[in-house]
N, CA, C and O atoms as CSV, one atom per row, in Angstrom:
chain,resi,resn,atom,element,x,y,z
A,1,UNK,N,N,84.036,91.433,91.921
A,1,UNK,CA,C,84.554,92.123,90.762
A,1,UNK,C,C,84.693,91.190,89.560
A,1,UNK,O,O,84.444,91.555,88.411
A,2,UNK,N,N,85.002,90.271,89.809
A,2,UNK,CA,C,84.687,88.974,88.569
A,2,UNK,C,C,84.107,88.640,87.898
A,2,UNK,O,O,84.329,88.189,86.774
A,3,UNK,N,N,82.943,88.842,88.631
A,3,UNK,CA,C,81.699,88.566,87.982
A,3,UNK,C,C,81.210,89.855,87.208
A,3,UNK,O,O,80.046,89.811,86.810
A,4,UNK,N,N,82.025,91.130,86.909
A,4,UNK,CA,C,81.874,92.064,86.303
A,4,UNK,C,C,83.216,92.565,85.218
A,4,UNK,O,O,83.516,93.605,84.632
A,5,UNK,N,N,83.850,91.053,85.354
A,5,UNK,CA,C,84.957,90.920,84.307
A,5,UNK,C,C,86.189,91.957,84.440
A,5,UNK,O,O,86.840,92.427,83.507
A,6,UNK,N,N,86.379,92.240,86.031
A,6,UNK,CA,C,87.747,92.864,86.552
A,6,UNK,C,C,88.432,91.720,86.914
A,6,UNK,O,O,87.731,90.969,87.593
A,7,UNK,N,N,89.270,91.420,86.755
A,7,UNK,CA,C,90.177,90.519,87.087
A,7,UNK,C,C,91.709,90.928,88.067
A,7,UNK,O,O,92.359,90.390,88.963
A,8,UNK,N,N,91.764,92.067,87.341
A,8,UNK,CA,C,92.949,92.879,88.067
A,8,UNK,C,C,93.202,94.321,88.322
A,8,UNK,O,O,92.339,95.116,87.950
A,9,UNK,N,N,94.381,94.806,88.965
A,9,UNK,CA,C,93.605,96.492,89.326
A,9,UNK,C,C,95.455,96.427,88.977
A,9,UNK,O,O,96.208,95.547,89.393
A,10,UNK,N,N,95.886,97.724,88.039
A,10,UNK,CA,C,97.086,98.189,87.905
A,10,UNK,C,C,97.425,99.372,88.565
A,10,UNK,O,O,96.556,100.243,88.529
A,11,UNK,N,N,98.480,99.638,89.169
A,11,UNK,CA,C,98.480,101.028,89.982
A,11,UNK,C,C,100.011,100.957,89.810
A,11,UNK,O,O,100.508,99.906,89.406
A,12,UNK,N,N,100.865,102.140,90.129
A,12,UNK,CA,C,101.924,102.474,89.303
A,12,UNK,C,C,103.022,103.292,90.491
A,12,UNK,O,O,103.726,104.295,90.375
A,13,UNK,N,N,102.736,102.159,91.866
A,13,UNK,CA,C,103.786,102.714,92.931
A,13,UNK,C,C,104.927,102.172,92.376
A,13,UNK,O,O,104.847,101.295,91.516
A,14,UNK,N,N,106.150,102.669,92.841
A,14,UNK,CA,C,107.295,101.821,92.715
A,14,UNK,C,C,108.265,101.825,93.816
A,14,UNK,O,O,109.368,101.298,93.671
A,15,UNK,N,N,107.990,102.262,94.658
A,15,UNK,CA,C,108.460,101.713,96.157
A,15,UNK,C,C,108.181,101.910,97.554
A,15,UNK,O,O,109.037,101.810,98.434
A,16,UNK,N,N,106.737,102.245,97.780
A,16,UNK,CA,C,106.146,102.285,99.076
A,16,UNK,C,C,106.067,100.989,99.543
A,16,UNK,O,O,105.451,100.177,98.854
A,17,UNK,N,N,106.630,100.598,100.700
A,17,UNK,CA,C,105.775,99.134,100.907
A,17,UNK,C,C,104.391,99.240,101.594
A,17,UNK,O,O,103.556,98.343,101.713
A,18,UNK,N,N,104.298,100.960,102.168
A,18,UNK,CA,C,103.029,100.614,102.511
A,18,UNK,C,C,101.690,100.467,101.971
A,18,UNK,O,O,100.622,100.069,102.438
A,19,UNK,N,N,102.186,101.042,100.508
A,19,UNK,CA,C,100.944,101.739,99.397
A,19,UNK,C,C,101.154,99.695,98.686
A,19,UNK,O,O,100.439,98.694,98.674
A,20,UNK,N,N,102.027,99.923,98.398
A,20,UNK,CA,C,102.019,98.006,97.876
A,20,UNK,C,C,101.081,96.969,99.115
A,20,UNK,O,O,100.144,96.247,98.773
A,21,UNK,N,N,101.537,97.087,100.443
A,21,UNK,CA,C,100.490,96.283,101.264
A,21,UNK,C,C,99.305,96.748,101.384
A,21,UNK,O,O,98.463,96.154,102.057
A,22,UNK,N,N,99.006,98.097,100.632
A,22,UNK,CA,C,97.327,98.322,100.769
A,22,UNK,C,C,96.711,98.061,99.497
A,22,UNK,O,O,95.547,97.669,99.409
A,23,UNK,N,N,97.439,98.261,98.536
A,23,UNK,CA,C,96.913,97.814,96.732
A,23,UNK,C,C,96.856,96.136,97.700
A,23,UNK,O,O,95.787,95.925,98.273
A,24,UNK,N,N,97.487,95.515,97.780
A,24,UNK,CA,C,97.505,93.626,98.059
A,24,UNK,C,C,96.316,93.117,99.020
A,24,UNK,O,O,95.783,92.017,98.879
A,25,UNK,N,N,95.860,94.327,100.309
A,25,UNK,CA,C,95.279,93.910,101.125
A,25,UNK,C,C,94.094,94.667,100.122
A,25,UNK,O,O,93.089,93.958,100.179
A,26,UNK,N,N,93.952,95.379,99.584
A,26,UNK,CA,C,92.488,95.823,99.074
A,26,UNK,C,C,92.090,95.029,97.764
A,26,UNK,O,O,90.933,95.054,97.347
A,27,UNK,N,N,93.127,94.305,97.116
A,27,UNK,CA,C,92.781,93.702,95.758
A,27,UNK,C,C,92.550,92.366,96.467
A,27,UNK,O,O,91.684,91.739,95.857
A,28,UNK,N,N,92.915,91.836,97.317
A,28,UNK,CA,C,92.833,90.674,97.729
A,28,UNK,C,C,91.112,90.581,98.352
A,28,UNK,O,O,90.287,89.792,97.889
A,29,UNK,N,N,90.861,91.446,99.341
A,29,UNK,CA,C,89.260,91.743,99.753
A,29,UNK,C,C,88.230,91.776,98.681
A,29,UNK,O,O,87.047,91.473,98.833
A,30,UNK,N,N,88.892,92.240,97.398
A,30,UNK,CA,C,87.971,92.373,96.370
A,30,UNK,C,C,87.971,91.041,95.528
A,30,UNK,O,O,87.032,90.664,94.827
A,31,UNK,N,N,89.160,90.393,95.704
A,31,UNK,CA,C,89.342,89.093,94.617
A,31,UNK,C,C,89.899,89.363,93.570
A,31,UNK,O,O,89.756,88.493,92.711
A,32,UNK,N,N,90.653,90.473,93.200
A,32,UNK,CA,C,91.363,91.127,91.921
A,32,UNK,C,C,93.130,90.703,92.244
A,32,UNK,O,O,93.881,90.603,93.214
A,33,UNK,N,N,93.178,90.552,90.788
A,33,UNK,CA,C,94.811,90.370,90.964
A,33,UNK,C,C,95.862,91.714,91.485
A,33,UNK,O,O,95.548,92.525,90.614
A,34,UNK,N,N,96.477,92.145,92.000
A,34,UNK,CA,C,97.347,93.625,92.043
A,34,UNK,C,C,98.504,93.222,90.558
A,34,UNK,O,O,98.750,92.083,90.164
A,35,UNK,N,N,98.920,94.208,90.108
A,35,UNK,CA,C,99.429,94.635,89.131
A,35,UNK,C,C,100.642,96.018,89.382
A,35,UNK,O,O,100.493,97.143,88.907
A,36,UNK,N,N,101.810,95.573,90.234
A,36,UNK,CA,C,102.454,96.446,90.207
A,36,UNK,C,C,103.937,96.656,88.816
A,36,UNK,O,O,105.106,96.329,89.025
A,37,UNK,N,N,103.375,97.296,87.436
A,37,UNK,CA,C,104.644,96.911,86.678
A,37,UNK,C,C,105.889,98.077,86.614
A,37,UNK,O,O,106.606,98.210,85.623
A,38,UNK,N,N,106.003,98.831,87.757
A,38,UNK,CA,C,107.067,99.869,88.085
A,38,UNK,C,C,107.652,99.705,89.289
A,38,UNK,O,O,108.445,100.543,89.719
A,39,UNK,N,N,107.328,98.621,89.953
A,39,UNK,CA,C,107.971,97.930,91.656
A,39,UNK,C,C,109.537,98.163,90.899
A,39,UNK,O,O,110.090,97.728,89.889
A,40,UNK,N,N,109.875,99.073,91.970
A,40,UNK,CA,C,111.423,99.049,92.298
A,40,UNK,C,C,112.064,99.043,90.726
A,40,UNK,O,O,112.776,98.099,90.383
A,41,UNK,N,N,111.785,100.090,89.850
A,41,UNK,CA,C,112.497,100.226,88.518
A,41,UNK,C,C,113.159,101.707,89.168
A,41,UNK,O,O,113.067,102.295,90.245
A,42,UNK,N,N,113.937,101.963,87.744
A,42,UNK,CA,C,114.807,103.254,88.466
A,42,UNK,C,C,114.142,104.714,87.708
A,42,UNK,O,O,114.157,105.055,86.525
A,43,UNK,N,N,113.674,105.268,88.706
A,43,UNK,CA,C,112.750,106.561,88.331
A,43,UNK,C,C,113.609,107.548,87.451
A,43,UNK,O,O,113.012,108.623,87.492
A,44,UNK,N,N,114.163,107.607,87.071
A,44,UNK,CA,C,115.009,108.927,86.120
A,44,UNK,C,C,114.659,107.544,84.390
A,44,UNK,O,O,114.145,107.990,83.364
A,45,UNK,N,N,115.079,106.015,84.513
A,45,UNK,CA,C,114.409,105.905,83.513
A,45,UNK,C,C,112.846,105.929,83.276
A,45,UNK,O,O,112.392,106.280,82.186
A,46,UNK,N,N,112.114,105.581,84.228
A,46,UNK,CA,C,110.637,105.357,84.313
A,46,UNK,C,C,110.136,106.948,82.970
A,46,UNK,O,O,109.599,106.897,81.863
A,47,UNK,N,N,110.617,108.086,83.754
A,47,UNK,CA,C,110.428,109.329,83.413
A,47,UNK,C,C,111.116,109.174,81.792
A,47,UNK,O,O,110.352,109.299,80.836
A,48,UNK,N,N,111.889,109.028,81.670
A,48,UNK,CA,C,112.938,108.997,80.214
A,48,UNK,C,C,111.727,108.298,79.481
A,48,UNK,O,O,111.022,108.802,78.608
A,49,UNK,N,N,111.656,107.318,79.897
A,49,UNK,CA,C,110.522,106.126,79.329
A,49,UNK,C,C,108.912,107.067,78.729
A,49,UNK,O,O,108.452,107.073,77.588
A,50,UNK,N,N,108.604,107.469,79.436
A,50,UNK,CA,C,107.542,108.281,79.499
A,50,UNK,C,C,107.353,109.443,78.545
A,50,UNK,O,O,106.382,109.813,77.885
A,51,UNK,N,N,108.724,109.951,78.696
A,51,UNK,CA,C,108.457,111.112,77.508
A,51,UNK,C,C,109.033,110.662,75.949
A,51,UNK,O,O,108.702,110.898,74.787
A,52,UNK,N,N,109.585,110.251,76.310
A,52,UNK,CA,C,110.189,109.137,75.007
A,52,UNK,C,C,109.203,108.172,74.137
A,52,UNK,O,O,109.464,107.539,73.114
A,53,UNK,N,N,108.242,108.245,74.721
A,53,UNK,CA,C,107.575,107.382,74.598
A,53,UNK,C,C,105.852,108.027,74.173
A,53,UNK,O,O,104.900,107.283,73.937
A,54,UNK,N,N,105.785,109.868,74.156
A,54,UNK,CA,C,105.466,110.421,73.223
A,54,UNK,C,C,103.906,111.047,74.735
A,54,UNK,O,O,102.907,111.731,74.515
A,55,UNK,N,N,104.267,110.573,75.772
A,55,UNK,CA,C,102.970,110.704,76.962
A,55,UNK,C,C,103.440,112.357,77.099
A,55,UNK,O,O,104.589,112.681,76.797
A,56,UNK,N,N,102.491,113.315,77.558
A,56,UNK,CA,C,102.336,115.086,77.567
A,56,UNK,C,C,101.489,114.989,79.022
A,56,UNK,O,O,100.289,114.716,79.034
A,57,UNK,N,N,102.275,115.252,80.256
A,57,UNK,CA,C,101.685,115.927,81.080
A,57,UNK,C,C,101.734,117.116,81.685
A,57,UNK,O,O,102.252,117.987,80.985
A,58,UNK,N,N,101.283,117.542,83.013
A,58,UNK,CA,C,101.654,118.830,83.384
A,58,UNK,C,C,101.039,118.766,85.083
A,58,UNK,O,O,99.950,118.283,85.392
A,59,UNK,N,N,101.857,119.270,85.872
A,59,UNK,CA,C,102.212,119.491,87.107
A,59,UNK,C,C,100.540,120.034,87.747
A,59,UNK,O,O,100.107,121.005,87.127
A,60,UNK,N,N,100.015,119.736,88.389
A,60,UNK,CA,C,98.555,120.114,88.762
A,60,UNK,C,C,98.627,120.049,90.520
A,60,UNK,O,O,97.686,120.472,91.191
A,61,UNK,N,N,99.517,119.629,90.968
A,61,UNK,CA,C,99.427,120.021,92.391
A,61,UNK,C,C,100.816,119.492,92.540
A,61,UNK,O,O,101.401,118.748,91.753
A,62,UNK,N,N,101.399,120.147,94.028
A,62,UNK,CA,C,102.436,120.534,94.834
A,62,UNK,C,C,102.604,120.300,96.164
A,62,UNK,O,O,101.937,121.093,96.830
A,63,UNK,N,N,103.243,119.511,96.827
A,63,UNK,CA,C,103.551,119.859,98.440
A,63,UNK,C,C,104.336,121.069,98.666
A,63,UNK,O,O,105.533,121.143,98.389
A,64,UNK,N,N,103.716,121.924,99.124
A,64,UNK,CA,C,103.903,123.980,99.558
A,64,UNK,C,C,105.745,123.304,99.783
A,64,UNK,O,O,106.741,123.775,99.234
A,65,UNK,N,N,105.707,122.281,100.609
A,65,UNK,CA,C,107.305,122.453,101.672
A,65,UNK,C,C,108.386,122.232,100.611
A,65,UNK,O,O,109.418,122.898,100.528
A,66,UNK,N,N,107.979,121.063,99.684
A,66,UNK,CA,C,108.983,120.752,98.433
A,66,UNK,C,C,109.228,121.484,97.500
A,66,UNK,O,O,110.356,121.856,97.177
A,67,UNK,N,N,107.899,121.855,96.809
A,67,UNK,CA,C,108.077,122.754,95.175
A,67,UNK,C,C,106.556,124.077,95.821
A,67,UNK,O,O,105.470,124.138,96.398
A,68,UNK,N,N,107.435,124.726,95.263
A,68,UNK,CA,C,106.044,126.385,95.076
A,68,UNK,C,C,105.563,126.191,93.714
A,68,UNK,O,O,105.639,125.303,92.865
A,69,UNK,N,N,105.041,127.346,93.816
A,69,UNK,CA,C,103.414,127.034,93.050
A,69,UNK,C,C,103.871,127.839,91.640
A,69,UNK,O,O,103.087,128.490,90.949
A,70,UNK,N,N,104.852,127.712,91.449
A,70,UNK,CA,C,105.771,128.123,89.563
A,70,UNK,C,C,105.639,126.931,89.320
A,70,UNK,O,O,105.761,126.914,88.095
A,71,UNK,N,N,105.360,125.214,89.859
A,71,UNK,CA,C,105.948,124.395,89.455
A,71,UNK,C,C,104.637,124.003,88.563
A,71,UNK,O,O,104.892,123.195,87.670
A,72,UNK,N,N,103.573,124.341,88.629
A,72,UNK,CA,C,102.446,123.848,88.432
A,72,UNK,C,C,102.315,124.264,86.742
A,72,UNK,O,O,102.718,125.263,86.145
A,73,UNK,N,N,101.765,123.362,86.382
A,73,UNK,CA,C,101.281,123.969,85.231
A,73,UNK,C,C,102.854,123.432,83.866
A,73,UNK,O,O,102.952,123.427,82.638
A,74,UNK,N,N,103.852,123.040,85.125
A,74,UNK,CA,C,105.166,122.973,84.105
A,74,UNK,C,C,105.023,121.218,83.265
A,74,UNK,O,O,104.677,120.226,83.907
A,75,UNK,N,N,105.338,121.190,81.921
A,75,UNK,CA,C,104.917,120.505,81.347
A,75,UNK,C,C,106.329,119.389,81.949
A,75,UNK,O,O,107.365,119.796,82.474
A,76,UNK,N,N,105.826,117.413,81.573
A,76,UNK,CA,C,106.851,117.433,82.441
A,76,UNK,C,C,107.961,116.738,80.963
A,76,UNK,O,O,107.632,115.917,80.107
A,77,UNK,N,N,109.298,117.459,81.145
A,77,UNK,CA,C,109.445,117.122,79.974
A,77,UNK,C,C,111.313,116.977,80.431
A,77,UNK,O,O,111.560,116.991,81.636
A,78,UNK,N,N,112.474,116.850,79.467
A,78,UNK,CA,C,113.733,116.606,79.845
A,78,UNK,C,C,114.316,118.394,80.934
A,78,UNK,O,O,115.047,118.275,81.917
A,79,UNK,N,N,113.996,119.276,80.638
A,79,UNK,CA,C,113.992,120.168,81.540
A,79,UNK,C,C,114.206,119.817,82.863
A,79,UNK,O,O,115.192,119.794,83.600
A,80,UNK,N,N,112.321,119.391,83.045
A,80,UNK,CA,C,111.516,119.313,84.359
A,80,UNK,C,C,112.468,118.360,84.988
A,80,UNK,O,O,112.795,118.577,86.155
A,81,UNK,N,N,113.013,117.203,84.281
A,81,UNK,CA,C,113.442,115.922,84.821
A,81,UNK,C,C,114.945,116.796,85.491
A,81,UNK,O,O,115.047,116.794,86.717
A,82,UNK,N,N,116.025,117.491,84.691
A,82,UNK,CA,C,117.088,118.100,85.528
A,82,UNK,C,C,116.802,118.908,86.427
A,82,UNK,O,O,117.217,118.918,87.585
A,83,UNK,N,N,116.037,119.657,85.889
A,83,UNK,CA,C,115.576,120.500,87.208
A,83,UNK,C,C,115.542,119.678,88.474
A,83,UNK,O,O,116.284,119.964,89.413
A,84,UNK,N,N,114.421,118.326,88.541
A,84,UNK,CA,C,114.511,117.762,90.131
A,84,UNK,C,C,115.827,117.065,90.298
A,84,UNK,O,O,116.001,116.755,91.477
A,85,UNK,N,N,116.659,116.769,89.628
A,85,UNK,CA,C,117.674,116.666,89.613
A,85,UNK,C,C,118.616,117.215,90.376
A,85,UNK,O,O,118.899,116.798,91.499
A,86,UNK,N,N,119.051,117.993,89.923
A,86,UNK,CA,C,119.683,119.341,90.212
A,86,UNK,C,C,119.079,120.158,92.000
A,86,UNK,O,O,119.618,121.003,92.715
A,87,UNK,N,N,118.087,119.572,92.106
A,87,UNK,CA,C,117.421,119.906,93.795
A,87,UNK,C,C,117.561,118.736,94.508
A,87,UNK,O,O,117.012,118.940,95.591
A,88,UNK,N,N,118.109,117.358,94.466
A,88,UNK,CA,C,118.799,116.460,95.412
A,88,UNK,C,C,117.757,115.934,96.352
A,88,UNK,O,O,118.040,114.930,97.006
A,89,UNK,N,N,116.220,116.672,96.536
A,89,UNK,CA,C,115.678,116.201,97.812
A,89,UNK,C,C,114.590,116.216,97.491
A,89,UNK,O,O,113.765,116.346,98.396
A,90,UNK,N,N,113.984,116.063,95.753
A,90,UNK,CA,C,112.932,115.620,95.423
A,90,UNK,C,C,112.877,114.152,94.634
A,90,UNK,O,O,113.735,113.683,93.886
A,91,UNK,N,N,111.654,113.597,95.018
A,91,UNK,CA,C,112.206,112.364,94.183
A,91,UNK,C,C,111.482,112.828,93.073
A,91,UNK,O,O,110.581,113.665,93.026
A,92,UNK,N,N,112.070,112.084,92.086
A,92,UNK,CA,C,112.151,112.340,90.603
A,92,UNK,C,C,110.818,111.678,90.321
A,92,UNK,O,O,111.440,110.659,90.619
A,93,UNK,N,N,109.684,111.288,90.060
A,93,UNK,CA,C,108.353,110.940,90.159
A,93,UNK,C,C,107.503,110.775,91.151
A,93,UNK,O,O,106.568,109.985,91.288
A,94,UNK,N,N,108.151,112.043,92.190
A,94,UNK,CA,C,107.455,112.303,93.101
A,94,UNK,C,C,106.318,111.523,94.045
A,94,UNK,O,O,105.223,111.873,94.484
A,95,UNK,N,N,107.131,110.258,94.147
A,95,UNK,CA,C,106.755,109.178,94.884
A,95,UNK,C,C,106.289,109.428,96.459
A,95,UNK,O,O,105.559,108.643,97.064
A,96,UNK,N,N,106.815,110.615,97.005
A,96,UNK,CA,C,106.403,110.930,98.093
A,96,UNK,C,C,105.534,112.009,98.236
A,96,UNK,O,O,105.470,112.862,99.121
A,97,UNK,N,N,104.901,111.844,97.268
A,97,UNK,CA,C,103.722,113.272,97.297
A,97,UNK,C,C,104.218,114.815,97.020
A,97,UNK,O,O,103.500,115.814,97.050
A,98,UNK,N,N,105.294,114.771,96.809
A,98,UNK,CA,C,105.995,115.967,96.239
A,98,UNK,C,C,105.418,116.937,94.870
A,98,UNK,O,O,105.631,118.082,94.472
A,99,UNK,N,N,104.787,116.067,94.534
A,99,UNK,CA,C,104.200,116.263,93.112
A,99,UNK,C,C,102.783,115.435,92.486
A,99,UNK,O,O,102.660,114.252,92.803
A,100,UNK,N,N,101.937,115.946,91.776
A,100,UNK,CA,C,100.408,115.324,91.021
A,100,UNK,C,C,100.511,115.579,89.810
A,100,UNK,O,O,101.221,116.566,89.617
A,101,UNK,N,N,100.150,115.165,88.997
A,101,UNK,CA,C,100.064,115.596,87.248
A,101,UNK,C,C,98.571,114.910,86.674
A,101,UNK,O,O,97.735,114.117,87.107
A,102,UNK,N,N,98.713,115.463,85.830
A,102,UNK,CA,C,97.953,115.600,84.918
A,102,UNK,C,C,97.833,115.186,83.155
A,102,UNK,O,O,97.619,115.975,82.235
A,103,UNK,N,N,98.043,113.734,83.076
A,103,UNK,CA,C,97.931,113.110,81.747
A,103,UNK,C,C,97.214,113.753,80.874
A,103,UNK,O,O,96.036,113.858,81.216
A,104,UNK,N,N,97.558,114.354,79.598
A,104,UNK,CA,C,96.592,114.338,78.774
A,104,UNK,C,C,96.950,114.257,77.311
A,104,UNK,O,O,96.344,114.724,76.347
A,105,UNK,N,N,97.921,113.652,77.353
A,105,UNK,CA,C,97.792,113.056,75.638
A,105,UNK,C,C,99.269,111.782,75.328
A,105,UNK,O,O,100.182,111.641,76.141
A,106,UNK,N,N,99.215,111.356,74.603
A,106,UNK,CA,C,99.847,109.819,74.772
A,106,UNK,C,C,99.380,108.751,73.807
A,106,UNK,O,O,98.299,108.764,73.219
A,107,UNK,N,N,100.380,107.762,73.707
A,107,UNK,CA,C,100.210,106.909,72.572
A,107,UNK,C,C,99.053,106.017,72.498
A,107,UNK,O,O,98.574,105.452,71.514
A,108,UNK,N,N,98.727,105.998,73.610
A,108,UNK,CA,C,97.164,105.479,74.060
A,108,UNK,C,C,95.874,106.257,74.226
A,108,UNK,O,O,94.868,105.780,74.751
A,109,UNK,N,N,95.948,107.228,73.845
A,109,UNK,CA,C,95.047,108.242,74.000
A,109,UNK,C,C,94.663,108.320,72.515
A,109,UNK,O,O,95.547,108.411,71.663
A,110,UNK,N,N,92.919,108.275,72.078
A,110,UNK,CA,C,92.791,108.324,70.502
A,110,UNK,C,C,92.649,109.742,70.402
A,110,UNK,O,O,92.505,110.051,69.219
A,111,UNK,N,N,92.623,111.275,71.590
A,111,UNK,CA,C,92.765,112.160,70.967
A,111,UNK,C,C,93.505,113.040,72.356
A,111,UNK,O,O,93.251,112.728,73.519
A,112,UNK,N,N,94.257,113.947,72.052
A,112,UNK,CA,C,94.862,115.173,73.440
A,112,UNK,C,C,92.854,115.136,74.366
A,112,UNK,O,O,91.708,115.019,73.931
A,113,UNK,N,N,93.359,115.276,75.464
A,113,UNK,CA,C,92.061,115.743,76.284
A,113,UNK,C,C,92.406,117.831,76.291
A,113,UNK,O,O,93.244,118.631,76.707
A,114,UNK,N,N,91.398,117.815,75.702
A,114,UNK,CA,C,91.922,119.277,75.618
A,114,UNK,C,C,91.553,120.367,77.296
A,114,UNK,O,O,90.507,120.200,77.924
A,115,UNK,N,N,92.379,121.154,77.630
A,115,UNK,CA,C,91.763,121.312,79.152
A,115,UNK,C,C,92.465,123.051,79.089
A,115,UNK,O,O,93.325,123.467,78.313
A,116,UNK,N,N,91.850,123.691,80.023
A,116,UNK,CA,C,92.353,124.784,80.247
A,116,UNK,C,C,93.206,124.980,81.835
A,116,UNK,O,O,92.739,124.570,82.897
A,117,UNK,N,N,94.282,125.560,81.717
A,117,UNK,CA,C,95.003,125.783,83.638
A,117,UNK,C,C,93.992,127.193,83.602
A,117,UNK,O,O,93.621,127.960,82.714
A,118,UNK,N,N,93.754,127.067,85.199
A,118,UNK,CA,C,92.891,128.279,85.794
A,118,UNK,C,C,94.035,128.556,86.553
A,118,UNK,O,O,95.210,128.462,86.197
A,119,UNK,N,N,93.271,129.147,88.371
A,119,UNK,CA,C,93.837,129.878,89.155
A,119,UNK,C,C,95.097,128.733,89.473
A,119,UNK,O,O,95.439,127.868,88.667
A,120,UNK,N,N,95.669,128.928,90.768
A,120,UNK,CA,C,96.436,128.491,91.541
A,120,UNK,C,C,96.469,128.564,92.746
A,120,UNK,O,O,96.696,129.704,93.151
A,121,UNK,N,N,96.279,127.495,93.820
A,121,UNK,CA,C,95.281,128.042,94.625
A,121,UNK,C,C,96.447,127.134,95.919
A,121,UNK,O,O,97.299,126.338,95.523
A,122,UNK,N,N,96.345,127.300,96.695
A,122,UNK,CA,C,97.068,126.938,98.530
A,122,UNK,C,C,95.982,126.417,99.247
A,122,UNK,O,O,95.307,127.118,100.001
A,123,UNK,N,N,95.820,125.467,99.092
A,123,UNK,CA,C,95.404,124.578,100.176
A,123,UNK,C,C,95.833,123.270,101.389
A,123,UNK,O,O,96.575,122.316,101.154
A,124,UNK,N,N,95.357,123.469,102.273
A,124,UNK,CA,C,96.097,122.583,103.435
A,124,UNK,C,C,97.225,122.281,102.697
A,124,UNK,O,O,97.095,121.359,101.892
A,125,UNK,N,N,98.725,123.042,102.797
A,125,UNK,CA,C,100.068,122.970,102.739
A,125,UNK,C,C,100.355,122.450,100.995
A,125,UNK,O,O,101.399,122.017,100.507
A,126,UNK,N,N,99.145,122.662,100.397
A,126,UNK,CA,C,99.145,121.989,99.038
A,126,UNK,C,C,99.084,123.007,98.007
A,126,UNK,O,O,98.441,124.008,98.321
A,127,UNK,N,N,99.586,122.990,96.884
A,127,UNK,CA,C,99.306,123.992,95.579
A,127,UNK,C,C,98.880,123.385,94.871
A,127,UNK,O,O,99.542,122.495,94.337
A,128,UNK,N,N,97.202,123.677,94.476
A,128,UNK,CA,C,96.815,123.074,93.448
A,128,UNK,C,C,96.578,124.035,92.411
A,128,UNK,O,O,96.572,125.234,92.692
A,129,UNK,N,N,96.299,123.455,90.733
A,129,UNK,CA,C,96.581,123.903,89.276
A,129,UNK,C,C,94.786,123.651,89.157
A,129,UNK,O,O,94.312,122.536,88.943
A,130,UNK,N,N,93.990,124.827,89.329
A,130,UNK,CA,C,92.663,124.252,88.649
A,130,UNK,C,C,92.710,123.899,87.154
A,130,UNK,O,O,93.512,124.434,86.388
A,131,UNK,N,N,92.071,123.242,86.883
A,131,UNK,CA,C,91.795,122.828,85.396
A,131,UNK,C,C,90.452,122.906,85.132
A,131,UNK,O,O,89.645,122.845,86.060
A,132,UNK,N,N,90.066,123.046,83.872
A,132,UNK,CA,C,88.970,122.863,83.334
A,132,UNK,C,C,88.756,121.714,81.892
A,132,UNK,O,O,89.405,122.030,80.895
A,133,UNK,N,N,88.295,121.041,81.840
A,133,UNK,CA,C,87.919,120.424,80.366
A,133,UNK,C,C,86.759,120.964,79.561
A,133,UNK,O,O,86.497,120.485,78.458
């Protein structure tokens, strides 16, 4: 990967150790640095941070057992954040697969990705948000 001017791979767990020993054991096989800069920060600010900070996403898939399929499509914004709140047994950036989103506009972004929500669909125990661009 070096020789194609990757040097490092950023990924945005903040407390699996098992997803951290597989970013370390797979960046290491490749020769890339790992880049974890959300290890063990506190997720209600991570999220604060995020919308504060001017990023627009929206909910694109679901674990069926945690959240139903109203959740999809919900933009994620100070609402969304009490809402998981207020339910005690989701984590709040859905670190355990509770939740998927969908980035599309942000201070780093030179324009919105413009996209359409389709159906809503149940798959293997999952709710996914089709999209289109």
């Amino acid at each position: 990967m070096k020789e194609k001017g990757i040097t490092a791979g950023v990924f945005g767990d903040i407390d699996l150790q098992e997803h951290r020993d597989w970013v370390e054991r797979v960046c290491k096989d490749i020769g890339i640095k790992p880049v974890l800069p959300l290890w063990k920060e506190k997720r209600e600010r991570l999220l604060k941070e995020f919308i504060n900070a001017g990023f627009e996403a929206v909910v694109i898939a679901t674990r069926a057992s945690s959240l139903g399929k109203e959740w999809l499509g919900r933009k994620i914004d100070k609402k969304f954040v009490a809402d998981l709140e207020a339910m005690n047994h989701i984590d709040l950036c859905g670190e355990k697969g509770e939740y998927h989103t969908f980035v599309f506009e942000g201070p780093i972004f030179k324009e919105p990705v413009k996209f359409t929500a389709g159906r809503k669909v149940l798959r293997d125990r999952n709710w996914f948000l089709e999209i289109a661009l």
